[in-house]
MMTF fields as JSON, N, C-alpha, C and O atoms, coordinates in Angstrom:
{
  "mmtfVersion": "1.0.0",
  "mmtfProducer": "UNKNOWN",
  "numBonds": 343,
  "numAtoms": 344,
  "numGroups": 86,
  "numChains": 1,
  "numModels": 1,
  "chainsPerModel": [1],
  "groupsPerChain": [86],
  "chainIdList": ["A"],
  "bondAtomList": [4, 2, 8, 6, 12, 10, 16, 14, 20, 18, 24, 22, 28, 26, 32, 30, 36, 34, 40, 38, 44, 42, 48, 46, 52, 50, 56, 54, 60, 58, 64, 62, 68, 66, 72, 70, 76, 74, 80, 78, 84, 82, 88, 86, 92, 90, 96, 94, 100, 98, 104, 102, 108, 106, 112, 110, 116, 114, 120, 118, 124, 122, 128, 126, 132, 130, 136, 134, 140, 138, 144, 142, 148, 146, 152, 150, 156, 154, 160, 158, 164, 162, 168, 166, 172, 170, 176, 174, 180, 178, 184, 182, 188, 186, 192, 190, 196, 194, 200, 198, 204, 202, 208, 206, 212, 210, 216, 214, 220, 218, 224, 222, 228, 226, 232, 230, 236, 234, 240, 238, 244, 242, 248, 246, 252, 250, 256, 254, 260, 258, 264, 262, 268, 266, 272, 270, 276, 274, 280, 278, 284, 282, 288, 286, 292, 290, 296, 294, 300, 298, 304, 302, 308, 306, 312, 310, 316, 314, 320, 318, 324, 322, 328, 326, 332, 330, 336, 334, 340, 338],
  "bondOrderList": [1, 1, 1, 1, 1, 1, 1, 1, 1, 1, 1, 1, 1, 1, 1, 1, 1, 1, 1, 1, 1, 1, 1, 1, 1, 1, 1, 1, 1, 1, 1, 1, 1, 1, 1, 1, 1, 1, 1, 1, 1, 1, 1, 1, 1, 1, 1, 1, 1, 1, 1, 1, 1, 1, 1, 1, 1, 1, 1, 1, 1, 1, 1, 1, 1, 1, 1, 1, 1, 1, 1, 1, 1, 1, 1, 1, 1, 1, 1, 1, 1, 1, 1, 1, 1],
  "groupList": [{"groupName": "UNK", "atomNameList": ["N", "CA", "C", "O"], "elementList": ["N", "C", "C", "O"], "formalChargeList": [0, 0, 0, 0], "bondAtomList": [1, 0, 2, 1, 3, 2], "bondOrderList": [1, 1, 2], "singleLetterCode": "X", "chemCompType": "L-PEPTIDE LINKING"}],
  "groupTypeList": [0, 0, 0, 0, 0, 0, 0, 0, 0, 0, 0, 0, 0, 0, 0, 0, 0, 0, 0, 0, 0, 0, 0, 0, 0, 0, 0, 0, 0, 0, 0, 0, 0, 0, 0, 0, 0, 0, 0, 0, 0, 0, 0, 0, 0, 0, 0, 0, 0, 0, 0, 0, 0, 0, 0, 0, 0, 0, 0, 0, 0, 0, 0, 0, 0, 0, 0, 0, 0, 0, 0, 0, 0, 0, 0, 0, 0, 0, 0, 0, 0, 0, 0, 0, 0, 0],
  "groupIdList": [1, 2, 3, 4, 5, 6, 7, 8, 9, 10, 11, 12, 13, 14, 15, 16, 17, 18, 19, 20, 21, 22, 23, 24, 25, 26, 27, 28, 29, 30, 31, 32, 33, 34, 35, 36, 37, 38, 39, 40, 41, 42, 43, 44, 45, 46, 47, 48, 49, 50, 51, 52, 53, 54, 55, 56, 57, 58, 59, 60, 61, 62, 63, 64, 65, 66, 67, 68, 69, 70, 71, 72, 73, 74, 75, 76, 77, 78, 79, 80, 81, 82, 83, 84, 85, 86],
  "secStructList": [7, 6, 6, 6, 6, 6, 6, 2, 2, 2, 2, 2, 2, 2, 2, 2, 2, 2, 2, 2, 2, 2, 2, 2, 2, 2, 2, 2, 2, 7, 7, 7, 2, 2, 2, 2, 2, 2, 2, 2, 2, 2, 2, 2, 2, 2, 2, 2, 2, 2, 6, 6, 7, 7, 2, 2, 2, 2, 2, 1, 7, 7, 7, 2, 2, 2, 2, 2, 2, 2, 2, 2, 2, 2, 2, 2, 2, 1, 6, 6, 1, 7, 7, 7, 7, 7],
  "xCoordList": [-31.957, -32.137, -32.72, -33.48, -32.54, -32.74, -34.193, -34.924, -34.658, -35.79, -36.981, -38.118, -36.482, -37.284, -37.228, -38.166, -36.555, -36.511, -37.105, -37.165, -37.499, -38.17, -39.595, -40.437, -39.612, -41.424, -41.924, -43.062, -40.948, -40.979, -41.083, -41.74, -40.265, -40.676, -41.995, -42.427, -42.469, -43.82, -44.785, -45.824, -44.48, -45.736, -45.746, -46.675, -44.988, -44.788, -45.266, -46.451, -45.303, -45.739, -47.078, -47.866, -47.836, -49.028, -49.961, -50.715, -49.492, -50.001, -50.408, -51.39, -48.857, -49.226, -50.007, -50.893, -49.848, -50.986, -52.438, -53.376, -52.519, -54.021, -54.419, -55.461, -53.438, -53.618, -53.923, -55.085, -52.943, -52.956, -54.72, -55.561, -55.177, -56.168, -57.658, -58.666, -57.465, -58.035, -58.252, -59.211, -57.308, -57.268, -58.097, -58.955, -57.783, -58.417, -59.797, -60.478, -60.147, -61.873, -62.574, -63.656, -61.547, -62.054, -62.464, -63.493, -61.372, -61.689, -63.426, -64.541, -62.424, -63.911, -65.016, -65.896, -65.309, -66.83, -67.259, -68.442, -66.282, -66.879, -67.623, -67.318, -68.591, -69.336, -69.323, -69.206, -69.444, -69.522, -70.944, -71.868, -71.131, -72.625, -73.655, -74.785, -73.267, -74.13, -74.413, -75.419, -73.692, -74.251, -75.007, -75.519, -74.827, -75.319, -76.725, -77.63, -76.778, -78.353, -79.597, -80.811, -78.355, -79.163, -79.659, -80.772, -78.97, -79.37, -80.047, -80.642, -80.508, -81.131, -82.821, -83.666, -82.758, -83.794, -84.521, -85.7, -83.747, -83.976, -84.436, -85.276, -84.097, -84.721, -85.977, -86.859, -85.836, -87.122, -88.239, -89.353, -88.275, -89.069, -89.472, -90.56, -89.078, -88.722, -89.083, -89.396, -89.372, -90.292, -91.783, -92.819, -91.791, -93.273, -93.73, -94.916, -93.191, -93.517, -94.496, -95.673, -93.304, -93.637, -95.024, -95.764, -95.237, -96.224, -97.804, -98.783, -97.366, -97.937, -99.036, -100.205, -97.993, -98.536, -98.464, -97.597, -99.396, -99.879, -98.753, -98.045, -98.905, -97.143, -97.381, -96.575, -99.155, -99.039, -98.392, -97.678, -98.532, -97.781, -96.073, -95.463, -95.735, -94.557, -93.769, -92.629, -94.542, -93.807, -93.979, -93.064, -95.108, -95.07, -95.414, -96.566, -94.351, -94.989, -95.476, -95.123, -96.331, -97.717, -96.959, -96.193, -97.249, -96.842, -97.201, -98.303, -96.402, -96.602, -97.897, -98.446, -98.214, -98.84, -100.472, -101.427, -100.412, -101.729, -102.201, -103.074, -101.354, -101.455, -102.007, -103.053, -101.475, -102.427, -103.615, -104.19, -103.96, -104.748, -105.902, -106.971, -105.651, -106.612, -106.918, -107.893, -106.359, -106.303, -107.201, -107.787, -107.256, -108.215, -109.267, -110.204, -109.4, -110.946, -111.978, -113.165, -110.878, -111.383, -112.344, -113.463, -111.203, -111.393, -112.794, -113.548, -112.893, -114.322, -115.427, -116.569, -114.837, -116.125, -116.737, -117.872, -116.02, -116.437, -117.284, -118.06, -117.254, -117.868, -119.182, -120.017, -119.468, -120.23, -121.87, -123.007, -121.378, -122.178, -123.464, -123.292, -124.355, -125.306, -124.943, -124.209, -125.518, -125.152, -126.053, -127.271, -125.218, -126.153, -127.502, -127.539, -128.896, -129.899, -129.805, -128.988, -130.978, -130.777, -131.957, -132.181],
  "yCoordList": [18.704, 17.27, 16.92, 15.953, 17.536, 17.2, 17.864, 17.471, 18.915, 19.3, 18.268, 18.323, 17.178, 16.259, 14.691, 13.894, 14.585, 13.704, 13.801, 12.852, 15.294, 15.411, 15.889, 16.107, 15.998, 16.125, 14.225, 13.766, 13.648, 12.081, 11.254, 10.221, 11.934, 10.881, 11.737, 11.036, 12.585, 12.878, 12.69, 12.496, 12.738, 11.501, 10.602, 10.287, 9.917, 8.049, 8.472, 8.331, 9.012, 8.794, 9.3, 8.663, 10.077, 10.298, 8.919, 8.156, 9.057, 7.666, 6.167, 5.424, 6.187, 5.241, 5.45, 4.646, 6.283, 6.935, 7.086, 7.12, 7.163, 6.948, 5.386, 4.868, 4.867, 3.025, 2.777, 2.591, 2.779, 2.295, 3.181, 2.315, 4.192, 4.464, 4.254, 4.953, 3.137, 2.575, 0.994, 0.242, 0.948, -0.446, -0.715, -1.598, 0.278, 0.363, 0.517, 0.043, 1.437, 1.783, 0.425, -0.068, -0.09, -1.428, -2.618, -3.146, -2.603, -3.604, -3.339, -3.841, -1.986, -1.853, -1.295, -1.079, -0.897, -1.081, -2.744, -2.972, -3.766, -5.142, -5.474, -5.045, -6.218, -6.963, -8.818, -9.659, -8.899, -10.552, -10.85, -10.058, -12.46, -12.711, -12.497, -12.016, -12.78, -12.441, -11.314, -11.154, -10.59, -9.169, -8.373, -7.257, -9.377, -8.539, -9.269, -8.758, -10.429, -10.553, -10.315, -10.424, -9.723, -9.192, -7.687, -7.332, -6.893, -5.8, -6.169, -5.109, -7.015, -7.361, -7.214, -6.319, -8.457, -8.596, -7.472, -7.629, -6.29, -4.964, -4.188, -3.368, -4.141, -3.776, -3.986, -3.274, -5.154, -5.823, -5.586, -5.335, -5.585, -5.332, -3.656, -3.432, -3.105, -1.501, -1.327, -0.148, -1.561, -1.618, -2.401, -1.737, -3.541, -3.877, -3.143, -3.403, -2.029, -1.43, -0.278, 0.009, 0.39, 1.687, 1.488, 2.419, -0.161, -0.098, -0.872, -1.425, -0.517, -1.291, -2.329, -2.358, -3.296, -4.741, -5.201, -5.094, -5.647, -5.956, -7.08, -7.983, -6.693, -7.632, -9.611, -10.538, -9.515, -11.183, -11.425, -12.421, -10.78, -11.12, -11.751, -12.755, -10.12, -9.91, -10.618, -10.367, -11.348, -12.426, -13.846, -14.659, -13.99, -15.526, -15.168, -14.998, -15.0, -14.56, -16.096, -17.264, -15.517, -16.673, -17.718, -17.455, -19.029, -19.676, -20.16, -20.697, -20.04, -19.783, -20.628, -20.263, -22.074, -22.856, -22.224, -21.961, -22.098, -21.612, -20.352, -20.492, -19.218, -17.812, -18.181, -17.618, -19.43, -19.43, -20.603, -20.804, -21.365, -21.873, -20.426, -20.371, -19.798, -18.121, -17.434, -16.682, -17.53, -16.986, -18.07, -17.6, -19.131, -19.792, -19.639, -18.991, -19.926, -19.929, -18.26, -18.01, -17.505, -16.052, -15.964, -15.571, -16.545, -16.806, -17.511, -17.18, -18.804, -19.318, -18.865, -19.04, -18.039, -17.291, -16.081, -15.618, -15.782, -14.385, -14.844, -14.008, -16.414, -17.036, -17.628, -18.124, -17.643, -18.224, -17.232, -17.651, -15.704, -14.705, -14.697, -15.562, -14.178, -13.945, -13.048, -12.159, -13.113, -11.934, -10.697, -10.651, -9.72, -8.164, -8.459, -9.154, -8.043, -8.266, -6.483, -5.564, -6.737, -5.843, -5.212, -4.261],
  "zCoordList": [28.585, 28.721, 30.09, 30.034, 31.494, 32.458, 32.587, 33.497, 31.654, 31.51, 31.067, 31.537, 29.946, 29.072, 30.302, 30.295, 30.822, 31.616, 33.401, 34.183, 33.687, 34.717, 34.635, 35.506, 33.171, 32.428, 32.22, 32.324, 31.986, 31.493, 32.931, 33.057, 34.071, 34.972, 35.762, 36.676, 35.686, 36.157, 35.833, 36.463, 34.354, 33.56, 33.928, 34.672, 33.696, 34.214, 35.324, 35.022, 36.711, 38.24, 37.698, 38.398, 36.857, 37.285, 36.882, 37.487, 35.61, 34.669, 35.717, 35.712, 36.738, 37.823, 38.817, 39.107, 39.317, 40.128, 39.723, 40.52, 38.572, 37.732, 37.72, 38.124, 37.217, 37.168, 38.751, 39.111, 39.6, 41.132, 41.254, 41.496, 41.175, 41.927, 40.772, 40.866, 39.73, 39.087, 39.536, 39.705, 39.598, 40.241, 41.35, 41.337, 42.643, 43.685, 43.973, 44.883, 42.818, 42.812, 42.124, 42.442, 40.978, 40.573, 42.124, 42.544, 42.446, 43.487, 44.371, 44.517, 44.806, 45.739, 45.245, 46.079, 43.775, 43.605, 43.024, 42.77, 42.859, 42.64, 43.766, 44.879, 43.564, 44.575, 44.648, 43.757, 45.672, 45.217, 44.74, 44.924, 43.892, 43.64, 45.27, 45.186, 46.184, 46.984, 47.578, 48.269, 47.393, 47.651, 45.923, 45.834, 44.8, 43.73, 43.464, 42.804, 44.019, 43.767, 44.804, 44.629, 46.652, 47.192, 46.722, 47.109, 46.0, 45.481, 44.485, 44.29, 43.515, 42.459, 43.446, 43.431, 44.175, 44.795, 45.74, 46.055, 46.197, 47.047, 45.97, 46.341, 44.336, 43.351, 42.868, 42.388, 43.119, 42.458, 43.972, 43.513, 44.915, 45.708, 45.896, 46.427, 45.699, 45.667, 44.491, 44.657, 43.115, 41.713, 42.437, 42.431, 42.919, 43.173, 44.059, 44.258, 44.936, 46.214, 45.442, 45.658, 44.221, 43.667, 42.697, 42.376, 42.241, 41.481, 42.334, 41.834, 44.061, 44.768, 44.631, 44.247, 45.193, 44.838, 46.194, 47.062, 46.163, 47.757, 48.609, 48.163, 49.66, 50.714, 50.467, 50.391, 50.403, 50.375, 49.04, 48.924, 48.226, 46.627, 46.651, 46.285, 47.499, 47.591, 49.04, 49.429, 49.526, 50.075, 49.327, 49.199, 48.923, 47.704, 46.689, 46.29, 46.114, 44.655, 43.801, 43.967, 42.951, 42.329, 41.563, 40.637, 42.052, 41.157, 39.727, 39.608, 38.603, 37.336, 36.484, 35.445, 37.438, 36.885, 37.454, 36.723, 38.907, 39.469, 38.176, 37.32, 38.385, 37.137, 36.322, 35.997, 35.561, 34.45, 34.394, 33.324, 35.584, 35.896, 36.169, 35.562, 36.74, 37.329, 35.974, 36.009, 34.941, 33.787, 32.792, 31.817, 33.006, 32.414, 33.396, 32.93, 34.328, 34.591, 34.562, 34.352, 34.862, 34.629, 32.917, 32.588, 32.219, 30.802, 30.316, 29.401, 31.423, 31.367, 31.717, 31.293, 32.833, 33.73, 32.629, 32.741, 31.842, 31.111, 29.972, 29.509, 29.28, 28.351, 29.116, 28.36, 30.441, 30.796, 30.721, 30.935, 30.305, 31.006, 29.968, 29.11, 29.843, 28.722, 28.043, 28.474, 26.471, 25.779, 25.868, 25.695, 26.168, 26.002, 25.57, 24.554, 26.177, 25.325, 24.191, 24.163, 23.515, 22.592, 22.643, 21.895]
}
C-alpha cells in the first residue's frame, strides 16, 4: 500500500510540475499587441527586402488609389501605340 501511494504522489508532483512549467512558458512566449504587430511589420519588411523592392517603396508604400490610377494610364498608354505593320 505504501508502495501505490508513493507511485500516486509522484505522479501527482510530476503532472504539477508539467502544468506549473506550462503555464510559465505560456506566459512568457505571449506577446503583447505591440510587440506582435512590431514583428508582423519586421516580417513584412524582411519579405519586401528578399523580393527587393526598392527603400522609397518601403518607406511609403503606394497609395491604393494613385496604383490604380498608374494602372490605368499604363493601360492607355499601351492602346495608344500603332498596330504591328505587316
Amino acid at each position: 500500500m505504501t508502495l501505490y501511494l508513493l507511485f500516486g504522489l509522484t505522479a501527482l508532483a510530476l503532472v504539477g510540475l508539467v502544468a506549473l512549467l506550462w503555464r510559465l512558458w505560456r506566459e512568457y512566449a505571449r506577446l503583447n499587441p505591440e510587440v506582435e504587430e512590431r514583428e508582423r511589420e519586421l516580417a513584412s519588411l524582411n519579405d519586401a527586402q528578399a523580393h527587393r523592392v526598392s527603400d522609397q517603396i518601403l518607406a511609403r508604400p503606394p497609395d491604393p488609389d494613385a496604383a490604380w490610377q498608374t494602372m490605368v494610364e499604363r493601360g492607355a498608354r499601351g492602346q495608344r501605340r500603332r498596330p504591328p505593320r505587316r
